[in-house]
C-alpha positions as CSV (number, residue, x, y, z in Angstrom):
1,X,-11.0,-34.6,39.6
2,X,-13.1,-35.2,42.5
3,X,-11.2,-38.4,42.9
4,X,-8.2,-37.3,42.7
5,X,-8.6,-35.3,45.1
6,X,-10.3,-37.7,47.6
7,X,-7.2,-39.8,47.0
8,X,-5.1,-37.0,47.9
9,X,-6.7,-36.4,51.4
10,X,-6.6,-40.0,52.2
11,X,-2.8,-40.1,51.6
12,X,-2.8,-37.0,53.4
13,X,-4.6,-38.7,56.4
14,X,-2.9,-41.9,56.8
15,X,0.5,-39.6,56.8
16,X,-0.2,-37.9,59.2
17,X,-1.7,-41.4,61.5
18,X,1.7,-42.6,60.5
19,X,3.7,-39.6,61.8
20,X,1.8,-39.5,64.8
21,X,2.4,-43.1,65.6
22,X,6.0,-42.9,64.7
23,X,7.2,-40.2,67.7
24,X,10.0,-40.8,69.4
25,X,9.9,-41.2,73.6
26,X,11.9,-39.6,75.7
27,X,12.9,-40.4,79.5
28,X,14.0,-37.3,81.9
29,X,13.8,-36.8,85.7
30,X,11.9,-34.3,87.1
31,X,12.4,-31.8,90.1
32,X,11.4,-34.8,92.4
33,X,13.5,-37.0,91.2
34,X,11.0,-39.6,89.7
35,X,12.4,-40.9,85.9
36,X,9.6,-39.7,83.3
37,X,9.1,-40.8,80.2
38,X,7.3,-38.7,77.2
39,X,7.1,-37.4,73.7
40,X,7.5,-33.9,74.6
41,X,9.9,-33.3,77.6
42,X,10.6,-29.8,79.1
43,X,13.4,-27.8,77.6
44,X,15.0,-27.0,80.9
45,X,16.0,-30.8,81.3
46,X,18.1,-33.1,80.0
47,X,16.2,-35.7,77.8
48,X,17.3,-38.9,76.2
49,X,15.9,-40.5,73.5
50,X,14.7,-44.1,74.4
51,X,14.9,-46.8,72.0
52,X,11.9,-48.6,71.2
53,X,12.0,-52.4,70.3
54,X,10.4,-53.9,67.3
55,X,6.6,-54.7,68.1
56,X,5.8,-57.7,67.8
57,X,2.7,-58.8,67.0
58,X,1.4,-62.6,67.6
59,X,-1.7,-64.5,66.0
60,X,-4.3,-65.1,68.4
61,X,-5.0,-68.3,70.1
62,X,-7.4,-71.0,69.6
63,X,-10.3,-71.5,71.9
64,X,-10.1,-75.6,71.4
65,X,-12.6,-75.5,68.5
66,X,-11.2,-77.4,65.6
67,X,-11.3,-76.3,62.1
68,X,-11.4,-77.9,58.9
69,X,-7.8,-76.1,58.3
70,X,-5.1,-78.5,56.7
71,X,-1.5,-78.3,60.0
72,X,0.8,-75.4,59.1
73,X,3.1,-78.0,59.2
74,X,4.8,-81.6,60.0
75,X,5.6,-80.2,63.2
76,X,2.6,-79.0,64.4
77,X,0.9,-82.6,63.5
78,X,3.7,-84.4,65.1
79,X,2.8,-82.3,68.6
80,X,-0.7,-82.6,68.7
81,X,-0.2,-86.2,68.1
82,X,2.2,-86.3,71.1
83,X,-0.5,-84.5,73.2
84,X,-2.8,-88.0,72.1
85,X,-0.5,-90.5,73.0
86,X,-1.5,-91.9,76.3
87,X,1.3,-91.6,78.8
88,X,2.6,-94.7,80.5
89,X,2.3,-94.3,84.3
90,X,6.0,-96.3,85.6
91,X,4.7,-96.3,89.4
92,X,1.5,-96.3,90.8
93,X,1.1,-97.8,94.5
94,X,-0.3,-96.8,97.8
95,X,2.3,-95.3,100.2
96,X,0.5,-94.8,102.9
97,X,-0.9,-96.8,105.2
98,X,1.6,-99.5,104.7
99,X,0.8,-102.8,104.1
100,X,-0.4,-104.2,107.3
101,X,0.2,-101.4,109.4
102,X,-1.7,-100.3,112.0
103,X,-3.1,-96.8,112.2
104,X,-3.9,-95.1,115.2
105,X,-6.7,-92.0,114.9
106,X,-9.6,-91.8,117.5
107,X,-11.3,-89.4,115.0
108,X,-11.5,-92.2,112.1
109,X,-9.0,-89.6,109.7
110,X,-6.9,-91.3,107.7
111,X,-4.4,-89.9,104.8
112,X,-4.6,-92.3,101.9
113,X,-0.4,-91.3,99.9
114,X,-0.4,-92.2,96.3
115,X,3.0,-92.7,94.5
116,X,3.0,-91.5,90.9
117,X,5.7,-91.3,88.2
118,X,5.5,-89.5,85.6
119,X,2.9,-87.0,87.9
120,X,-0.8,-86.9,86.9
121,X,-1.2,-86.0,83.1
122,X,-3.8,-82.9,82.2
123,X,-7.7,-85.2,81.9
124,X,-6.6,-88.1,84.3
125,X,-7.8,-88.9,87.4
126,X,-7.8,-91.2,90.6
127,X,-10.6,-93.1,92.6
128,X,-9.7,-94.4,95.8
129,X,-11.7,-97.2,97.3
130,X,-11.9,-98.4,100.8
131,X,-13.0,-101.8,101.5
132,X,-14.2,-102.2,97.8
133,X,-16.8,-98.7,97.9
134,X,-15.8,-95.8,96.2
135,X,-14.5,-93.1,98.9
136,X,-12.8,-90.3,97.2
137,X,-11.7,-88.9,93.6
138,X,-9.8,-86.0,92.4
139,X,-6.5,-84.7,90.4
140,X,-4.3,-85.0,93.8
141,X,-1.8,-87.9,95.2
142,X,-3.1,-87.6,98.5
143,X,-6.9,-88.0,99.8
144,X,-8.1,-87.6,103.4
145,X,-10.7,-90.2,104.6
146,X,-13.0,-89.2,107.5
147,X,-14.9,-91.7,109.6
148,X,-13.7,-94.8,108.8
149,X,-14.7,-97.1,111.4
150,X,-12.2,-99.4,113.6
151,X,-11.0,-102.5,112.1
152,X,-9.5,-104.1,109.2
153,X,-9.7,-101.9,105.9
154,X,-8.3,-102.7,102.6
155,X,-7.7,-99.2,100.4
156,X,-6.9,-98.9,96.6
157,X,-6.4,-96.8,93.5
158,X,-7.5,-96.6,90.3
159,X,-6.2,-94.0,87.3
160,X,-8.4,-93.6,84.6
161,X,-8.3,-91.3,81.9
162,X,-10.6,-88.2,80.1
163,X,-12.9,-91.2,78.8
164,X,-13.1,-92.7,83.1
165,X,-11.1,-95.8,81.0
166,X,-9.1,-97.5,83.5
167,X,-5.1,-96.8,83.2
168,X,-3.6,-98.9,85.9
169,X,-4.3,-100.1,89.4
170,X,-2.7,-99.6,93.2
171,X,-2.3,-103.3,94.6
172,X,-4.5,-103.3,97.9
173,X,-2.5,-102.6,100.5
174,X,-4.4,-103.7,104.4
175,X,-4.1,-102.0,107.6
176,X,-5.8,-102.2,110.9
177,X,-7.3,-98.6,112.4
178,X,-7.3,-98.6,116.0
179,X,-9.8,-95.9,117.8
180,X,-11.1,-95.1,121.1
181,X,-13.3,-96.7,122.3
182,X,-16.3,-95.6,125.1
183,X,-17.5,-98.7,125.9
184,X,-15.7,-100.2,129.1
């Protein structure tokens, strides 16, 4: 008897949850004109009944740990295989400074332009190199050089993937850098 009733009160409980969840909004503008939207508007005004879409309700992402879970399906493998593939760069070449070209910057500044087609893919990077040193790395097409001392330089790229494996190569492209000088 004792669960009967107990069963009872639940059903009586998640009705009413149920009910409560289930009211219906209304929209109506009040005496300053604002639009207002509620479950219980005033009986002076004139409220419409505003219809709700479906909720919808997505699973929760994945925070990049994998689990020993078979792929929901063909499709999903053939994507995350995609995502493996290692892209194959068309063009990669320095821009800029052109090939024997001289520069002229009494600072030693240079801009070291990279042209890259398809753009930079998500884990890859570049490493330029000036006269065979490493000067500058990053995710970007363009590097700034400070410093660099008069003279003949030679500047390169390399890409390299997640793993710092090396993709492809810039040819070395020379220029001259004229700067002030305070000696007379």
């Amino acid at each position: 008897m004792a669960d009967s009733i107990l069963k009872a009160l639940l059903f009586s409980v998640l009705f009413l949850f149920t009910s409560v969840l289930s009211a219906d909004v209304y929209r109506w503008t009040d005496a300053s004109g604002r639009t207002v939207f509620g479950d219980s508007p005033p009986e002076q005004s004139k409220a419409l009944p505003v219809e709700l879409p479906t909720l919808t309700v997505a699973d929760s992402y994945s925070d990049g740990k994998q689990e020993n879970k078979p792929a929901a399906s063909a499709e999903a493998k053939d994507e995350e295989d995609a995502e493996n593939e290692t892209v194959e760069y068309k063009q990669f070449a320095v821009t800029s400074p052109e090939k024997d070209s001289v520069v002229r910057a009494n600072n030693g500044n240079i801009m070291v332009r990279l042209a890259l087609e398809p753009a930079l893919q998500k884990g890859h990077g570049i490493v330029v190199y000036l006269d065979g040193k490493q000067v500058a790395s990053g995710d970007s097409s363009v590097f700034s050089l400070e410093s660099v001392d008069r003279g003949k330089h030679s500047v390169f790229a390399v890409l390299h993937d997640e793993n710092d494996d090396v993709l492809k190569n810039t040819e070395a492209v020379s220029f001259n850098l004229l700067r002030h000088s305070v000696l007379k």
